[in-house]
N, C-alpha and C positions, 0 to 999 in steps of 0.2 A: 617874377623874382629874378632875372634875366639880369646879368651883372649888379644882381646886389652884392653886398659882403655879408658874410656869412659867418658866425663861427662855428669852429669845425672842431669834431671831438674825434679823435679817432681810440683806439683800442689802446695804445700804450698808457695814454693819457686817464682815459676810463681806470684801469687798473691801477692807477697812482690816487686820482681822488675818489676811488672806493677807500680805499687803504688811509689816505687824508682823513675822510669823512668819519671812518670808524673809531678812527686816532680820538676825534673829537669826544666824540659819544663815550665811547669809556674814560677819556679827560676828567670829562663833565661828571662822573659821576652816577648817569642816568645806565643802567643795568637793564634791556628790556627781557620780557618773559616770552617774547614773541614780537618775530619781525613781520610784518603787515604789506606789501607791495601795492601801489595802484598799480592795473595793469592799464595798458601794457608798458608803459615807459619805464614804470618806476619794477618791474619783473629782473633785470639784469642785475642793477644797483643793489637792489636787496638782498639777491643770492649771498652777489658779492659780498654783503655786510655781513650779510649771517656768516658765512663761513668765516671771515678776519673776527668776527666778535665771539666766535663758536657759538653760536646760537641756532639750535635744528628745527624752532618749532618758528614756522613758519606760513605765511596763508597769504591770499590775495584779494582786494576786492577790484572786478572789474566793473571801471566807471569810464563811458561816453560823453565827451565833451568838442574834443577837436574833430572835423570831419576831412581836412585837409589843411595843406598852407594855408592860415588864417581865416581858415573857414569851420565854424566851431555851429554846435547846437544854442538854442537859445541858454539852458541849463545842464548843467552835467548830470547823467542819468545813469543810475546803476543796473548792469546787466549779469542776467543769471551765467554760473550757480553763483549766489551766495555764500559770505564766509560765517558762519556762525559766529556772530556775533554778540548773542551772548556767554561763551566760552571767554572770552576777552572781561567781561568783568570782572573787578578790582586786579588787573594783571596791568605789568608795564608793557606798554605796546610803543614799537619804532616803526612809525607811519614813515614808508621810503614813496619817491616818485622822482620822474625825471628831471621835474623843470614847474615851477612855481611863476604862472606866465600872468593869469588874471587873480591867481591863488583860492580861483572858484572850485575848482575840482579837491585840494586841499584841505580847503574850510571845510566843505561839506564832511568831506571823510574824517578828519581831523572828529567836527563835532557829533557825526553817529557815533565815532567809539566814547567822547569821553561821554554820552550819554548813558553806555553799557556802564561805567563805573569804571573804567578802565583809566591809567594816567600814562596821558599819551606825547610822545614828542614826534616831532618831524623832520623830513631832513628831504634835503633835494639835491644834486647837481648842479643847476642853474635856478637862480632868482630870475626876474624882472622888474626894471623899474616898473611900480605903482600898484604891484601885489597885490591885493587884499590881506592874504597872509604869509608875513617872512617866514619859511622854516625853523624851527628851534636850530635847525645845522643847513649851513649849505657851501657847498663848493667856490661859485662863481659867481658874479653878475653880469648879467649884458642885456642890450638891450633888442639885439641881432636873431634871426632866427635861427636857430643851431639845428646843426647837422649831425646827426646822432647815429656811431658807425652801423649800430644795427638797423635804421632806420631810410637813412639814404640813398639803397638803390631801389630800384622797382620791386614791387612781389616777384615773385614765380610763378609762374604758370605755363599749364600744357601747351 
C-alpha cells in the first residue's frame, strides 16, 4: 500500500460525524432502545452515539471478518462472549460499525437481530462502492482504504 492515497480520519473529524450521524437518527425519527456495536471498529462510534443520543443500554457483538489490509476471512464469523440476543426482541436496536466495505459483516449482523424480533437500523462511518448493504445512515463514501485514528499505528507491545 506504499504510496497509495489513503483517507484519513483523524479524531476531530471522528467527533463531528459522530454528532452528524446521531443528528440523523433522531431526524429520522428512529428512537433506539439499545445501541449494538460490531466490534471492534464499530466499539468507538457507538459509544459516541449512545452518549449524543442519551442512550445507556448498550452491547456488542464481536464479529471476525478482516485479517489485515485486504486480507479478510472467507465469511465473517462471530466470536465469543456473546450478546444476548434474545433480550433484543421486539426492541429498536442501532446496529453501529465502522465501515460498510463488502457490507458482509453488516448483513449478517443486520439479519441475526431482525431474526430475534427486533426493528433494526444501521449506521456506518464509511460506505463503499458495491456494498451489499447501504447503512440506513452513513457518514462518507469512498472507495480508499481508511485510516482510522484508533487503528493506524502499530499495537503495543512489550
Amino acid at each position: 500500500m506504499t504510496g497509495e492515497i489513503r483517507e484519513t480520519l483523524g479524531w476531530v473529524e471522528f467527533g463531528s460525524a459522530a454528532r452528524e450521524l446521531s443528528t440523523d437518527v433522531v431526524r429520522s425519527g428512529f428512537v433506539p432502545d439499545v445501541v449494538v456495536a460490531i466490534a471492534r471498529g464499530g466499539l468507538l462510534l457507538a459509544g459516541a452515539m449512545a452518549y449524543a443520543m442519551n442512550e445507556k443500554s448498550c452491547g456488542a457483538l464481536d464479529v471476525e471478518f478482516y485479517t489485515g489490509v485486504d486480507a479478510r476471512l472467507p465469511e465473517p464469523i462471530m466470536l465469543a462472549p456473546h450478546l444476548d440476543q434474545e433480550s433484543l426482541a421486539d426492541k429498536r436496536v442501532l446496529v453501529v460499525d465502522d465501515v460498510s466495505d463488502s457490507g458482509r459483516t453488516l448483513s449478517m449482523v443486520v439479519t441475526l437481530l431482525e431474526r430475534t424480533g427486533a426493528e433494526v437500523r444501521s449506521v456506518c462511518l464509511y460506505t463503499k462502492p458495491g456494498t451489499m448493504l447501504e447503512p440506513d445512515f452513513a457518514w462518507k463514501s469512498t472507495d480508499r482504504w481508511i485510516d482510522f485514528p484508533w487503528s493506524v499505528l502499530d499495537p503495543v507491545t512489550a
